[in-house]
N, CA, C and O atoms as a Maestro MAE file, in Angstrom:
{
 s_m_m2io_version
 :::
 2.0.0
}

f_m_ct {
 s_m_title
 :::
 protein
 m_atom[336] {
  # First column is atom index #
  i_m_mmod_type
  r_m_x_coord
  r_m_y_coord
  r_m_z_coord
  i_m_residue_number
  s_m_chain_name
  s_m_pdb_residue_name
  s_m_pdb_atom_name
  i_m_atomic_number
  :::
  1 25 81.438 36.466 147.076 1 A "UNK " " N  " 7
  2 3 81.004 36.286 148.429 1 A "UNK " " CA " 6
  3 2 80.141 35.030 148.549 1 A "UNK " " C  " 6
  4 15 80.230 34.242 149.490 1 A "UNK " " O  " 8
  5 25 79.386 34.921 147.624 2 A "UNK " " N  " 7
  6 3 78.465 33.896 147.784 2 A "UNK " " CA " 6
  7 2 78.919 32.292 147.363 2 A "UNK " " C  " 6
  8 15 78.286 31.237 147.398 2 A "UNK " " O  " 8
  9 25 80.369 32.634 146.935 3 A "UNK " " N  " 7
  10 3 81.380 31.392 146.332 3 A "UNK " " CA " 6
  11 2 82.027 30.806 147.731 3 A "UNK " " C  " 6
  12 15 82.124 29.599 147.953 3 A "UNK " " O  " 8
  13 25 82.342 31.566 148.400 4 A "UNK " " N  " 7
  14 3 82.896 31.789 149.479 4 A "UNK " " CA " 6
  15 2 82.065 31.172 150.539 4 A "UNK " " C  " 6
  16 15 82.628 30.389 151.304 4 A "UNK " " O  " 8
  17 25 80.679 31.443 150.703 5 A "UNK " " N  " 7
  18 3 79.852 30.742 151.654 5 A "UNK " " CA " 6
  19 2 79.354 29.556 151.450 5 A "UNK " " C  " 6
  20 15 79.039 28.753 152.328 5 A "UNK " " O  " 8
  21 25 79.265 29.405 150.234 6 A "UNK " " N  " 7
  22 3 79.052 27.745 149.567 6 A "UNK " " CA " 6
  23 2 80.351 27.047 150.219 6 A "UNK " " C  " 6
  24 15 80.383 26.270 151.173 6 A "UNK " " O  " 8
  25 25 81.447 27.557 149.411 7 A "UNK " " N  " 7
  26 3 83.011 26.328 150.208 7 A "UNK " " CA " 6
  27 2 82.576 26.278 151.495 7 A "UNK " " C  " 6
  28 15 81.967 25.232 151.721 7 A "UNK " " O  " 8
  29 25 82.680 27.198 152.651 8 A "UNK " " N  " 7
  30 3 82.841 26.917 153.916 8 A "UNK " " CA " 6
  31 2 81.562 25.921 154.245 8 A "UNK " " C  " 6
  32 15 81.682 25.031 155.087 8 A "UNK " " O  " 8
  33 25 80.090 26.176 153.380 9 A "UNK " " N  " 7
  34 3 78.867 25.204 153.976 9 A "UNK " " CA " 6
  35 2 79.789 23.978 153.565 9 A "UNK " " C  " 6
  36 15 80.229 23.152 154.364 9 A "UNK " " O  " 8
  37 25 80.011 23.987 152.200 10 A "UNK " " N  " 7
  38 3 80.564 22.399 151.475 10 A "UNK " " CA " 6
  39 2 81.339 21.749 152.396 10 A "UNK " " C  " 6
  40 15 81.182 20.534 152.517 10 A "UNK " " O  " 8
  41 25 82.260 22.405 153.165 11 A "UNK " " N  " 7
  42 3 83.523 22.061 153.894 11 A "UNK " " CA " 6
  43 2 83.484 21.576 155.109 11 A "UNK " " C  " 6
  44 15 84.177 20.622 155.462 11 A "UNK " " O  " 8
  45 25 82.398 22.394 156.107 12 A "UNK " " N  " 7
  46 3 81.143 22.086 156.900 12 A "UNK " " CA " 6
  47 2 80.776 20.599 156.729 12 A "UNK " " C  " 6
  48 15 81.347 19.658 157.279 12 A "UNK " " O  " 8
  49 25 80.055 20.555 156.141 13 A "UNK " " N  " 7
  50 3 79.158 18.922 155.633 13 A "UNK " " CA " 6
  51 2 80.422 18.040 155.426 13 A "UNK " " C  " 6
  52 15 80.441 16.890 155.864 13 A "UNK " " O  " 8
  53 25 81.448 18.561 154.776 14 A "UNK " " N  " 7
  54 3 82.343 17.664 154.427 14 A "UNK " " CA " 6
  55 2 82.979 16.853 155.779 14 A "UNK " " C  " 6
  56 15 83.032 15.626 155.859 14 A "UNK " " O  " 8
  57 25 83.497 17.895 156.933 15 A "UNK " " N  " 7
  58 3 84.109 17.650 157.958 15 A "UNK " " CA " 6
  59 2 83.023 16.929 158.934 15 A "UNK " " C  " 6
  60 15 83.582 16.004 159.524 15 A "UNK " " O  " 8
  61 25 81.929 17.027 159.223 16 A "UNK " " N  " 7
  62 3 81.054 16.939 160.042 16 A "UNK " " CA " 6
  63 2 80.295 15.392 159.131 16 A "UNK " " C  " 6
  64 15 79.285 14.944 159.673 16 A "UNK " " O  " 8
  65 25 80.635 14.886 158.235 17 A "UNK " " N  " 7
  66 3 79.936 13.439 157.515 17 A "UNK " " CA " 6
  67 2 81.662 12.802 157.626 17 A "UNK " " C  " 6
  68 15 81.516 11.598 157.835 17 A "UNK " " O  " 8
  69 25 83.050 13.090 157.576 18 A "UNK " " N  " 7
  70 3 83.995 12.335 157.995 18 A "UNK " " CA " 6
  71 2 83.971 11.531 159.415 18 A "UNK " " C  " 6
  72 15 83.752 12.272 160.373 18 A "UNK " " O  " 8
  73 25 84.171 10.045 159.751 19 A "UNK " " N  " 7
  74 3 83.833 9.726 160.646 19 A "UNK " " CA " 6
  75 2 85.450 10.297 161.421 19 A "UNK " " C  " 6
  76 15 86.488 10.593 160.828 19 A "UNK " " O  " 8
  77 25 85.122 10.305 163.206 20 A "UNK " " N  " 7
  78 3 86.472 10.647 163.840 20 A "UNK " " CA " 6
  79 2 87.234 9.485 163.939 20 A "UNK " " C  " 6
  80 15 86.850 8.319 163.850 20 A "UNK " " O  " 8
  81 25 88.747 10.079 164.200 21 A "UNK " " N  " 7
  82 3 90.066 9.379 164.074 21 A "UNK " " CA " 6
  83 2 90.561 8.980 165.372 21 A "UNK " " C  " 6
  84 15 90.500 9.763 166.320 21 A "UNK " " O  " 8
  85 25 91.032 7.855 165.480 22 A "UNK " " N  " 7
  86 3 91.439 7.842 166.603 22 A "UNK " " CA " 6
  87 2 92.220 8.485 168.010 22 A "UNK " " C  " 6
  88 15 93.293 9.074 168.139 22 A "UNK " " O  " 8
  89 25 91.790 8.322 168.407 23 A "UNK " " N  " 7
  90 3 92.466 9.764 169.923 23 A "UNK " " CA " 6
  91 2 93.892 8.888 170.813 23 A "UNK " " C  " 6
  92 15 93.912 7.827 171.438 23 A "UNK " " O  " 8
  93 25 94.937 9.876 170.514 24 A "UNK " " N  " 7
  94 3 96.138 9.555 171.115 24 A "UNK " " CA " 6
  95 2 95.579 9.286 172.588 24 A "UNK " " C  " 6
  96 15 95.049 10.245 173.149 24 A "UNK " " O  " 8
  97 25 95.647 8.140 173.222 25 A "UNK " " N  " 7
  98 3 95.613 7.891 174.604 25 A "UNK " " CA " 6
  99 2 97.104 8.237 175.437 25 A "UNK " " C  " 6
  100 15 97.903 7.301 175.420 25 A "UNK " " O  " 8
  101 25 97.464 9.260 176.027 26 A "UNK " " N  " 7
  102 3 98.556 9.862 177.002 26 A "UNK " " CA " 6
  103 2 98.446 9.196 178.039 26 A "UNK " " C  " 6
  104 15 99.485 9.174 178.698 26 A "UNK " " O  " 8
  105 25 97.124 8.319 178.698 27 A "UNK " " N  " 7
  106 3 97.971 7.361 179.361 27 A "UNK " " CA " 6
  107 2 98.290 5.754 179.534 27 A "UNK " " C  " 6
  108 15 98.199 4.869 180.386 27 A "UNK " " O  " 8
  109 25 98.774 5.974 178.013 28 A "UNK " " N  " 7
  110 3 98.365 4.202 177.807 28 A "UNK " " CA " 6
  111 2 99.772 3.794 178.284 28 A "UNK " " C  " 6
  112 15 100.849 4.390 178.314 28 A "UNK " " O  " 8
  113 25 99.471 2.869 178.555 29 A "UNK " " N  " 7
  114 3 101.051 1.526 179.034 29 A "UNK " " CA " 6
  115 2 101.936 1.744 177.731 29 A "UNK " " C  " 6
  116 15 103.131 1.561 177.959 29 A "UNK " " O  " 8
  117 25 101.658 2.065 176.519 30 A "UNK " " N  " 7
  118 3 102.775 1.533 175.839 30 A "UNK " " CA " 6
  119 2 103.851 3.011 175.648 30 A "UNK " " C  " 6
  120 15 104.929 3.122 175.065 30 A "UNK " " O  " 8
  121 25 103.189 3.820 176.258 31 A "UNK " " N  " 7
  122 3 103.997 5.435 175.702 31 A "UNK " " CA " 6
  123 2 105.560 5.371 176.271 31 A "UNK " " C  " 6
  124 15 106.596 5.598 175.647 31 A "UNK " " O  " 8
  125 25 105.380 4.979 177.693 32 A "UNK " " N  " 7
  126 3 106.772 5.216 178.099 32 A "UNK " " CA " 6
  127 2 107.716 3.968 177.931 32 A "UNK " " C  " 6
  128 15 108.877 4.368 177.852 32 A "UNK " " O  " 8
  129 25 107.620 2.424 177.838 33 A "UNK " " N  " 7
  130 3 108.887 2.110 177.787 33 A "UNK " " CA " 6
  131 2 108.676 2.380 176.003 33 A "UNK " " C  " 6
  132 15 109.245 1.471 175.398 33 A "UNK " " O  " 8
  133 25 108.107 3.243 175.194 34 A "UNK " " N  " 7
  134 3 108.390 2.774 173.831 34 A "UNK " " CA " 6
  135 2 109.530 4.495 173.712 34 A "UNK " " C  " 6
  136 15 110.401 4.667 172.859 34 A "UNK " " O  " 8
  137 25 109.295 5.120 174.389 35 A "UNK " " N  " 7
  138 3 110.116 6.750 174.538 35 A "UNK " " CA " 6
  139 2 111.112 5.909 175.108 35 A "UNK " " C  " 6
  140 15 112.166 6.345 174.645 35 A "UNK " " O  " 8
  141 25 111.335 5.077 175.753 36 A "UNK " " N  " 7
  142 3 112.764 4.950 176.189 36 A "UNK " " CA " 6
  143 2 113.744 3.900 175.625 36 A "UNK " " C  " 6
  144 15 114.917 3.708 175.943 36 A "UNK " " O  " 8
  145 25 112.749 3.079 174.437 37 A "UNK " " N  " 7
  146 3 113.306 1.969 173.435 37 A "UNK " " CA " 6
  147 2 114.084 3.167 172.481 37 A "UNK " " C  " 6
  148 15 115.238 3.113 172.058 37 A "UNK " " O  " 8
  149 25 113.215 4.118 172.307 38 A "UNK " " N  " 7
  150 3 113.498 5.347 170.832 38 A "UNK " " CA " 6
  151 2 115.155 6.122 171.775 38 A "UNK " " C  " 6
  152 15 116.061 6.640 171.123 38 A "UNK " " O  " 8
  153 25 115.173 6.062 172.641 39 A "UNK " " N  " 7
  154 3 116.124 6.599 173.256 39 A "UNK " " CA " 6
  155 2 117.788 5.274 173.220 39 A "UNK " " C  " 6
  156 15 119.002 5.375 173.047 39 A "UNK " " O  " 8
  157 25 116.790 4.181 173.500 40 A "UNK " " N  " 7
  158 3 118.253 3.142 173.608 40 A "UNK " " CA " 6
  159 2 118.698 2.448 172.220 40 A "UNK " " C  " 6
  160 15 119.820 2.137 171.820 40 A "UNK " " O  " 8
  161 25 117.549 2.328 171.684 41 A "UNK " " N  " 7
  162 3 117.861 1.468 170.231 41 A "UNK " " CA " 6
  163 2 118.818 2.088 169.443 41 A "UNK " " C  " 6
  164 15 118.787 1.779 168.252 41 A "UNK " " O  " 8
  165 25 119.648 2.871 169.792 42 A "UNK " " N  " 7
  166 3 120.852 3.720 168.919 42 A "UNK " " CA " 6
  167 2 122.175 2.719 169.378 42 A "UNK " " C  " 6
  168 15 123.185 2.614 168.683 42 A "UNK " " O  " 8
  169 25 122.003 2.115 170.482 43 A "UNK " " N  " 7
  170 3 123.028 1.514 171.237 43 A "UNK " " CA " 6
  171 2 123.280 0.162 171.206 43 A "UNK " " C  " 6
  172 15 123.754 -0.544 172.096 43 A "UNK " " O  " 8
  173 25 122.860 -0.177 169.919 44 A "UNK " " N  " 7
  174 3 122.928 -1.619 169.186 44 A "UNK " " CA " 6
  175 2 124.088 -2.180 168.637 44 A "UNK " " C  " 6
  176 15 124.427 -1.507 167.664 44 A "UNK " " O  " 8
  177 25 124.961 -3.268 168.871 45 A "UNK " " N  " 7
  178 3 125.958 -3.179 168.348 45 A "UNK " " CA " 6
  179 2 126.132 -3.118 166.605 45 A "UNK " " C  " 6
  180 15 127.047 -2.559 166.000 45 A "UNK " " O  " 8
  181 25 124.876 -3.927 165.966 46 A "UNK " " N  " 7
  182 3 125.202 -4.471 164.619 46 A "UNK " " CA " 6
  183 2 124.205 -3.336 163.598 46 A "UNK " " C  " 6
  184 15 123.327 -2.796 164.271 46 A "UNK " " O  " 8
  185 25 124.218 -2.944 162.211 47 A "UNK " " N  " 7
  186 3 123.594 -1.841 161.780 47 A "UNK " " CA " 6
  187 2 122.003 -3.060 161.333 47 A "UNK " " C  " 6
  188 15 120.837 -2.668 161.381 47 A "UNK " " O  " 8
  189 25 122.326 -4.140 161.036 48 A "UNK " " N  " 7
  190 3 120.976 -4.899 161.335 48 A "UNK " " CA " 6
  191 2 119.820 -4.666 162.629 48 A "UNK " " C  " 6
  192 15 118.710 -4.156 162.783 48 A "UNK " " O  " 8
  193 25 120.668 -5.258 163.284 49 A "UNK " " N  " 7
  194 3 120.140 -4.933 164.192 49 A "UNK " " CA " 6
  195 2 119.514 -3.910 164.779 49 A "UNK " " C  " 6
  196 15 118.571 -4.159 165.530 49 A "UNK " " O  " 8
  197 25 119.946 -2.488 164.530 50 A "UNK " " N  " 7
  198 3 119.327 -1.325 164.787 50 A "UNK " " CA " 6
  199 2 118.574 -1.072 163.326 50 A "UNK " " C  " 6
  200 15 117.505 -0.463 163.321 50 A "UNK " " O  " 8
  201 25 118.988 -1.414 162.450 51 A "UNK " " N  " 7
  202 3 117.256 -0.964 161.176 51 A "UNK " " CA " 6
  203 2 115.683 -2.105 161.715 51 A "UNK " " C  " 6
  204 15 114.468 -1.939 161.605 51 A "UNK " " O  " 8
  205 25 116.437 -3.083 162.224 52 A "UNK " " N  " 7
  206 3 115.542 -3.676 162.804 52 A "UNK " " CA " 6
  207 2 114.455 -3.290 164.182 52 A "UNK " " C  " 6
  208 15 113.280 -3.531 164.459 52 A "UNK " " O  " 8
  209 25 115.537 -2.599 164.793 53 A "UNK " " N  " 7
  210 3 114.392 -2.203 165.911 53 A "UNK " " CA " 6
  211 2 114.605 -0.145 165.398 53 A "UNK " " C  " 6
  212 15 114.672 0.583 166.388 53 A "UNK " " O  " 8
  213 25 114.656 0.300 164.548 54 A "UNK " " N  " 7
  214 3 113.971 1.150 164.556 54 A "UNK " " CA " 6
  215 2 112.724 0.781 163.297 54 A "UNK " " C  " 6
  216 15 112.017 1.768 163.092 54 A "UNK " " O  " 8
  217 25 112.437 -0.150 162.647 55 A "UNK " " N  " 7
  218 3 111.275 -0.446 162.228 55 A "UNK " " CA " 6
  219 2 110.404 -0.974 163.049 55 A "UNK " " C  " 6
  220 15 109.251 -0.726 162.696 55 A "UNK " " O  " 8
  221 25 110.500 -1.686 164.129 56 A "UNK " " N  " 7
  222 3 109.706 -1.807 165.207 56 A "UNK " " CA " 6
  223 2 109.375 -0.652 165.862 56 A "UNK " " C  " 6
  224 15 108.201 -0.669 166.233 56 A "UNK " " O  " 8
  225 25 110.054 0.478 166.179 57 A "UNK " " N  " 7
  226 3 109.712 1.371 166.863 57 A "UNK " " CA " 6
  227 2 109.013 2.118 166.266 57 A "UNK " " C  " 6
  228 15 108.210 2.696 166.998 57 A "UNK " " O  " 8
  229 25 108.936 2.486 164.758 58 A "UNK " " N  " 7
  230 3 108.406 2.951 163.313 58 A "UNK " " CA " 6
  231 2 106.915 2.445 163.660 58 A "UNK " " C  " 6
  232 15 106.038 3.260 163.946 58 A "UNK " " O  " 8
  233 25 106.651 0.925 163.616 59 A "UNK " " N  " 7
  234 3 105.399 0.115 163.864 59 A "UNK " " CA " 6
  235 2 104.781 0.476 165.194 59 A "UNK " " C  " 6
  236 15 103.694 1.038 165.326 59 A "UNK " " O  " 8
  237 25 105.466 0.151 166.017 60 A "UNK " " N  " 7
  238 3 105.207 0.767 167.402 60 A "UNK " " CA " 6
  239 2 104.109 1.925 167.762 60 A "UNK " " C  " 6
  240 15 103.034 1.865 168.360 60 A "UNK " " O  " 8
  241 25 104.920 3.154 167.066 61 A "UNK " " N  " 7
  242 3 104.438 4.756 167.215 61 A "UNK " " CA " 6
  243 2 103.115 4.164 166.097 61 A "UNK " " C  " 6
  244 15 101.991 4.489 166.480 61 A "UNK " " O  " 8
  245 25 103.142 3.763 165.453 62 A "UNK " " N  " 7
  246 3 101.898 4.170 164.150 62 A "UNK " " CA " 6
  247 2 100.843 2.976 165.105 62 A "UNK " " C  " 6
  248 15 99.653 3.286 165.175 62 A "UNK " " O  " 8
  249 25 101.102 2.206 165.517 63 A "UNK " " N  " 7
  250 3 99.801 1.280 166.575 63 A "UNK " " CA " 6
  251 2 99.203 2.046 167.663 63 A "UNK " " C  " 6
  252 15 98.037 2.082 168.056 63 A "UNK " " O  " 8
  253 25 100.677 2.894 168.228 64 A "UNK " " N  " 7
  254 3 99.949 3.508 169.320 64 A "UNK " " CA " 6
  255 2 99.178 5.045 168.900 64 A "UNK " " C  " 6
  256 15 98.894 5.764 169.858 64 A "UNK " " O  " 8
  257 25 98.933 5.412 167.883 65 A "UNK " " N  " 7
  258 3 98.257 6.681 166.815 65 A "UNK " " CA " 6
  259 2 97.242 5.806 166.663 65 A "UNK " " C  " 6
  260 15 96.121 6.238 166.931 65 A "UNK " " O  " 8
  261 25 97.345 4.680 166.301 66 A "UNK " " N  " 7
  262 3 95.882 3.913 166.053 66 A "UNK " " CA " 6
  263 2 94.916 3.274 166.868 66 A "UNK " " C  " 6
  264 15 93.913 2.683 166.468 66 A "UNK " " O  " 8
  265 25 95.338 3.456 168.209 67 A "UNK " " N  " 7
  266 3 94.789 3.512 168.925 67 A "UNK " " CA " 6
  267 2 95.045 1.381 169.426 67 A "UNK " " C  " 6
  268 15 94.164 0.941 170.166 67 A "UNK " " O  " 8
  269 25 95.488 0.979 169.251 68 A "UNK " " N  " 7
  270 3 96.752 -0.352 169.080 68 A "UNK " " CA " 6
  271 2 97.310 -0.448 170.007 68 A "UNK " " C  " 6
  272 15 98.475 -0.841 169.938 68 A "UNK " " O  " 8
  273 25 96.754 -0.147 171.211 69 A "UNK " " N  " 7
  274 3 97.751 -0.490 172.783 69 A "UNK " " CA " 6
  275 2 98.444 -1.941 172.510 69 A "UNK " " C  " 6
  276 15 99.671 -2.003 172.437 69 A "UNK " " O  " 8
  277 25 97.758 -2.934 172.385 70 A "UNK " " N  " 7
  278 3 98.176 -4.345 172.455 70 A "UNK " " CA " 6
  279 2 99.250 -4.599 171.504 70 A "UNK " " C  " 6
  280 15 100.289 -5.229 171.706 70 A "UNK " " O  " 8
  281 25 98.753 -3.870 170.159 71 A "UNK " " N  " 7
  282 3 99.982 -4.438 169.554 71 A "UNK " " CA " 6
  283 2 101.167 -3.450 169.855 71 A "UNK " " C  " 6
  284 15 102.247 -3.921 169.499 71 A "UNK " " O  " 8
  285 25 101.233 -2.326 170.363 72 A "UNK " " N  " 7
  286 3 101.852 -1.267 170.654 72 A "UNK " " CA " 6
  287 2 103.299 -2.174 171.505 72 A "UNK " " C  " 6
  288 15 104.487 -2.399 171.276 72 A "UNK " " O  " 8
  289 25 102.182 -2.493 172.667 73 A "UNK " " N  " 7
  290 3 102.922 -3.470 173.445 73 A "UNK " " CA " 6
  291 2 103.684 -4.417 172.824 73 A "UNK " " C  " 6
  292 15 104.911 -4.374 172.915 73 A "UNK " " O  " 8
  293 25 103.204 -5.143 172.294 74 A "UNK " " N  " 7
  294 3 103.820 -6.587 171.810 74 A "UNK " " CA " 6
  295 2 105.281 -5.516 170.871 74 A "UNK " " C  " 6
  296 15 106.462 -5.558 171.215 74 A "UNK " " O  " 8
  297 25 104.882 -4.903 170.027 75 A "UNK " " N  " 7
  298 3 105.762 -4.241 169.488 75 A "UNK " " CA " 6
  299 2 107.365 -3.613 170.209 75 A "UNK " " C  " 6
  300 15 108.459 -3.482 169.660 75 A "UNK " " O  " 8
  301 25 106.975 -3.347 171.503 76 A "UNK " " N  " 7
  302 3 107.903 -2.757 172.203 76 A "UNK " " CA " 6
  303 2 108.910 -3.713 173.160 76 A "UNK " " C  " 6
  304 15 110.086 -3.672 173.524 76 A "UNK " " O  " 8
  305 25 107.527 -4.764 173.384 77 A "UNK " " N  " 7
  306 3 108.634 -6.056 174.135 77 A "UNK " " CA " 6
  307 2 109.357 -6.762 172.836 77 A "UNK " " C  " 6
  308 15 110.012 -7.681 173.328 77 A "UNK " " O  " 8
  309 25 109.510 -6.768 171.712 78 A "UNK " " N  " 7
  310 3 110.080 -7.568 170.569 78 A "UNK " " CA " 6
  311 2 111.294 -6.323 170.741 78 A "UNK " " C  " 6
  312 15 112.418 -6.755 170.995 78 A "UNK " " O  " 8
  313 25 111.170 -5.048 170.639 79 A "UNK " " N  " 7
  314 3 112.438 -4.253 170.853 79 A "UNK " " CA " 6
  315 2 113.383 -4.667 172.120 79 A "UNK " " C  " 6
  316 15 114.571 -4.991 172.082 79 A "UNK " " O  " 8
  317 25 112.569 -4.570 173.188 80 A "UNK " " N  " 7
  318 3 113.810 -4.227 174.926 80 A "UNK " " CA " 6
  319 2 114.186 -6.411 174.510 80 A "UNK " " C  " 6
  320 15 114.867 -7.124 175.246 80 A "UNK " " O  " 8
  321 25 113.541 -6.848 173.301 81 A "UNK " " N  " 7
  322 3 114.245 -8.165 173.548 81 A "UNK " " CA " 6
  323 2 115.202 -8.461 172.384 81 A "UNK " " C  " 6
  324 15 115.953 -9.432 172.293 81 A "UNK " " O  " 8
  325 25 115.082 -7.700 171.723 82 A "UNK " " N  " 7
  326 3 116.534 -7.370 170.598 82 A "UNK " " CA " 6
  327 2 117.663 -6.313 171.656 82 A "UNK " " C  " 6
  328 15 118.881 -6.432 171.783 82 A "UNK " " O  " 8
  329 25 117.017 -5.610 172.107 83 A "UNK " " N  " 7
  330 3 118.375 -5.012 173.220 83 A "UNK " " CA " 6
  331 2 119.187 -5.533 173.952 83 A "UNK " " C  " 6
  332 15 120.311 -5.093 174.195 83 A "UNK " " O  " 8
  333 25 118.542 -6.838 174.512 84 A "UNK " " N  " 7
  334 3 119.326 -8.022 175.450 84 A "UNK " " CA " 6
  335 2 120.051 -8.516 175.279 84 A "UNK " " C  " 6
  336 15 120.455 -9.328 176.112 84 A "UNK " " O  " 8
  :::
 }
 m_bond[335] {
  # First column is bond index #
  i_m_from
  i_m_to
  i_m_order
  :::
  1 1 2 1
  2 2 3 1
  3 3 4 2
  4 3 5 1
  5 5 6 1
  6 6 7 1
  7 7 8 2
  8 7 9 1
  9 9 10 1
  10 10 11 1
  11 11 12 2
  12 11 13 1
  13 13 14 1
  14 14 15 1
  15 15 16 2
  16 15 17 1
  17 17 18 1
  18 18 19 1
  19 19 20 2
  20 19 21 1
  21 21 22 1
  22 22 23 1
  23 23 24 2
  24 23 25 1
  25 25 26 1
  26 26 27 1
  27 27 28 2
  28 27 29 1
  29 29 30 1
  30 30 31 1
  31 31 32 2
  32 31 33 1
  33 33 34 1
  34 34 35 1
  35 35 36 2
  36 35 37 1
  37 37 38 1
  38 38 39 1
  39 39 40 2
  40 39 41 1
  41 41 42 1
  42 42 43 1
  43 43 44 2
  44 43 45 1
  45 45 46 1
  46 46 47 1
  47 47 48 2
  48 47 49 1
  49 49 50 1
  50 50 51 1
  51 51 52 2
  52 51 53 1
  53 53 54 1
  54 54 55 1
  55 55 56 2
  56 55 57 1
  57 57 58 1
  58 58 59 1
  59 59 60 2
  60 59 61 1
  61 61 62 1
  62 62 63 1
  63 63 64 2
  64 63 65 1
  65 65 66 1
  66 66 67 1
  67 67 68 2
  68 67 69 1
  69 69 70 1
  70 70 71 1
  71 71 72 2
  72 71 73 1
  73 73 74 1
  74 74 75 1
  75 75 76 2
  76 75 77 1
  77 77 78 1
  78 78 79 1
  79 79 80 2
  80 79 81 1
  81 81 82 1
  82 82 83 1
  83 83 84 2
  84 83 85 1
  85 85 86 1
  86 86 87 1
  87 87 88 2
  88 87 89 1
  89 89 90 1
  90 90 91 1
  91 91 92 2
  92 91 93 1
  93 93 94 1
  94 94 95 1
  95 95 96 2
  96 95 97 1
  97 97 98 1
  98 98 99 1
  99 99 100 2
  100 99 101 1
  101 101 102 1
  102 102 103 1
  103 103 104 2
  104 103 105 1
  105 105 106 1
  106 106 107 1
  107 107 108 2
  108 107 109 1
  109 109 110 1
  110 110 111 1
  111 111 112 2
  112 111 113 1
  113 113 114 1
  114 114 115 1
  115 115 116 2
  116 115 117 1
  117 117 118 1
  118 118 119 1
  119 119 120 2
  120 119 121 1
  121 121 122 1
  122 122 123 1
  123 123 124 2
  124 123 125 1
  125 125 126 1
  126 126 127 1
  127 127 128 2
  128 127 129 1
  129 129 130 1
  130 130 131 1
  131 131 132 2
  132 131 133 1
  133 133 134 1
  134 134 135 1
  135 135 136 2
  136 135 137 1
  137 137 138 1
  138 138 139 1
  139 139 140 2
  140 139 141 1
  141 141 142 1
  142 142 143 1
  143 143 144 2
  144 143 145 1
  145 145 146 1
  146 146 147 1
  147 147 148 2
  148 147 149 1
  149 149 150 1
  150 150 151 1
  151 151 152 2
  152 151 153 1
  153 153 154 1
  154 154 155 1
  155 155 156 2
  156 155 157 1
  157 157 158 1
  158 158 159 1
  159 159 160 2
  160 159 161 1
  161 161 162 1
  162 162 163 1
  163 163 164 2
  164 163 165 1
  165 165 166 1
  166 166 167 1
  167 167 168 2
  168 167 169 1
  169 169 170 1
  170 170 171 1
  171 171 172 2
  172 171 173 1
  173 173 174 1
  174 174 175 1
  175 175 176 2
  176 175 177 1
  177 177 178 1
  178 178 179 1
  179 179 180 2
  180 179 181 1
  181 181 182 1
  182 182 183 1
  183 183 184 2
  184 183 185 1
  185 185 186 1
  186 186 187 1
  187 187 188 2
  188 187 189 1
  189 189 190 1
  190 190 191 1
  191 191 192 2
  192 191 193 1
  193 193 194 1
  194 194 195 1
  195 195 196 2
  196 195 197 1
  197 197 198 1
  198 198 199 1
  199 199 200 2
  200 199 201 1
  201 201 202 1
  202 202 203 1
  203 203 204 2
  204 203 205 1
  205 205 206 1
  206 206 207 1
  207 207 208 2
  208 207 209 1
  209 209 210 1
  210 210 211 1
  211 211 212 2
  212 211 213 1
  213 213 214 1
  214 214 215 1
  215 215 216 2
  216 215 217 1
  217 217 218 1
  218 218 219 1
  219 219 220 2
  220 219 221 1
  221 221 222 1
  222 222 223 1
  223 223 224 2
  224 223 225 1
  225 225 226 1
  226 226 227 1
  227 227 228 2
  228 227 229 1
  229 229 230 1
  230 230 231 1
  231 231 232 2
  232 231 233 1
  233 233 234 1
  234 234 235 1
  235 235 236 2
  236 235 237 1
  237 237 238 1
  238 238 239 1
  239 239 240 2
  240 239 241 1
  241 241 242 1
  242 242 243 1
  243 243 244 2
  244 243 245 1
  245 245 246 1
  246 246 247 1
  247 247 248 2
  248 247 249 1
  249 249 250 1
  250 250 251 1
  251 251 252 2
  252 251 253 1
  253 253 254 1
  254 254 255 1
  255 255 256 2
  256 255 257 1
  257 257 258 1
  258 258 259 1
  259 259 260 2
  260 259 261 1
  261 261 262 1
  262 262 263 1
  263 263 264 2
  264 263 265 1
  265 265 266 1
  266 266 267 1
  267 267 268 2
  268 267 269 1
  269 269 270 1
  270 270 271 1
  271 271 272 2
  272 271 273 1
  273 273 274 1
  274 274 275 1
  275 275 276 2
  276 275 277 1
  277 277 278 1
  278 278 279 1
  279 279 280 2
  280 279 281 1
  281 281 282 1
  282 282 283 1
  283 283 284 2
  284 283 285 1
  285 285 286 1
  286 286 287 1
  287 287 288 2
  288 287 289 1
  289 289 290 1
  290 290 291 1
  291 291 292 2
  292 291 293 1
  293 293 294 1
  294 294 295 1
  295 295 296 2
  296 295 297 1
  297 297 298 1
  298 298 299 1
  299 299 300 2
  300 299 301 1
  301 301 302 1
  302 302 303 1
  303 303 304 2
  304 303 305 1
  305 305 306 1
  306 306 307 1
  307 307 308 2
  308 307 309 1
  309 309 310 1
  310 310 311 1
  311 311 312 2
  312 311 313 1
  313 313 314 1
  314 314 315 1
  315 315 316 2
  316 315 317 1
  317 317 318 1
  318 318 319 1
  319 319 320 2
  320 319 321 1
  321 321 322 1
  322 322 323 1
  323 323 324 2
  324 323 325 1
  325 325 326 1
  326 326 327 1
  327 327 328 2
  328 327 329 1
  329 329 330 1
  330 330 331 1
  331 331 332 2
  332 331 333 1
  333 333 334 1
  334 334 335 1
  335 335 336 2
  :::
 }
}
């Protein structure tokens, strides 16, 4: 029992001295045309071309988790301009 209340204090201190992570913003500019790049980028003619923009879209999602609007962006206009 008393092993038991030590982990949870330890675990406690542990969680509460981790600094916080960045917070998904739901309404940032880059969420929706990058849901609708993940939707079109299948419709690429060449298989280059689509490993290419699903590694952008790969980069994309992990900027906008990081809280990376800007590059989120930049990320998503380099896709809808491989679609063209």
């Amino acid at each position: 029992m008393t092993r038991a209340a030590l982990l949870l204090c330890t675990l406690a201190a542990v969680l509460a001295a981790t600094p916080a992570r960045a917070v998904e913003s739901w309404n940032s500019q880059c969420l929706a045309p990058l849901r609708q790049a993940k939707e079109d980028w299948t419709r690429l003619a060449t298989p280059q071309a689509r490993d290419a923009a699903a590694r952008e879209i790969r980069l994309a999602e992990q900027s906008y988790r990081r809280g990376k609007d800007a590059d989120c962006k930049a990320r998503v206009e380099r896709i809808q301009a491989m679609m063209r």
